[in-house]
N, C-alpha and C positions, 0 to 999 in steps of 0.2 A: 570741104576738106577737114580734115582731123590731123591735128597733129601730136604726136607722142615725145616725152622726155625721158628716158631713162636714167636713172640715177643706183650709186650704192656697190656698184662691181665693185672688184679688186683682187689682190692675193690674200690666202689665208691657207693655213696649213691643212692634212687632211684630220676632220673631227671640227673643225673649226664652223662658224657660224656666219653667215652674211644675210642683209635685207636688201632687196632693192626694191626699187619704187620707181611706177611708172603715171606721171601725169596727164593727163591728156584734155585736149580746146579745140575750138572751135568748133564744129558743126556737131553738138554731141546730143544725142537722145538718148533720154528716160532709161528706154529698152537696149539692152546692149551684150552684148559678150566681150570681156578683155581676158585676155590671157598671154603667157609667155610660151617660149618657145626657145630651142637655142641651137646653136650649129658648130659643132668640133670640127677642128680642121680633119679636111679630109673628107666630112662628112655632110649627108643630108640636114638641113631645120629639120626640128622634131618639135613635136608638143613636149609642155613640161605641166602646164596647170592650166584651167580656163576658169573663170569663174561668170556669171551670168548677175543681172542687176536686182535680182529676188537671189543672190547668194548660191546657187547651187556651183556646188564644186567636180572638176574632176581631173584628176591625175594622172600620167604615163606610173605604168607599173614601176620604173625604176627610181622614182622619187617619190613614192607613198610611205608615208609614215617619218619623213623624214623635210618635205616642204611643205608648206602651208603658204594659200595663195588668199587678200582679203582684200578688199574694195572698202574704201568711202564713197559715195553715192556722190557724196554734197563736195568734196571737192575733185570728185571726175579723177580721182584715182588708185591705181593697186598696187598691193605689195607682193613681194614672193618672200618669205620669211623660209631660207635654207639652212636646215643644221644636218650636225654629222656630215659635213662635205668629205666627197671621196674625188681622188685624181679625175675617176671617170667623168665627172661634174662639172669638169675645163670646158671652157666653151665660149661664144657670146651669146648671150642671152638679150631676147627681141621680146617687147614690147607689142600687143597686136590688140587693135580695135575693127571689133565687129566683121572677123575676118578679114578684115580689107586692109586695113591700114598697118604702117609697121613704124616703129622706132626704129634709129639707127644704130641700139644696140649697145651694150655694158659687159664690158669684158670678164670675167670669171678665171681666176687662175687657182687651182685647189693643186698646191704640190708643198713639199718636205724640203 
């Protein structure tokens, strides 16, 4: 089992900046994919970033250029480092190890 902490949501205006961080334990290997994900009311979980444990990145078109997603190997975990937040950007945002595993999530509120 794997477990995930998510940390860092909150409210912030639109243009504003937030990080969050996700921890993750117990059963963890070397090799891995973690990434985020988020789901707006109403709406399907989407991808938002993944990143891979050799660093390779990749983005949902609507947050390129504007999140950046980063791993520590050595303490088992990643950030989403989000700026220029827009309304559209509300969501909660999940945590996810090696496709399987899920956080239970950091609320995101991007409004004026």
């Amino acid at each position: 089992q794997v477990q995930l902490v998510e940390s860092g949501g909150g409210s912030v205006q639109p243009g504003g900046s937030l990080r969050l961080s996700c921890a993750a334990s117990g059963s963890i290997f070397s090799i891995n994919t973690m990434g985020w994900y988020r789901q707006a009311p109403g709406k399907e979980r989407e991808l938002v970033a993944t990143i891979t444990s050799r660093g390779s990145t990749n983005y949902a078109d609507s947050v390129k250029g504007r999140f950046t997603i980063s791993g520590d190997n050595a303490k088992n975990t990643v950030y989403l480092q989000m700026n220029s937040l827009k309304p559209d950007d509300t969501a909660v945002y999940y945590c996810n190890y090696a496709y399987t595993f899920w956080g239970k999530g950091t609320l995101v509120t991007v409004s004026s």
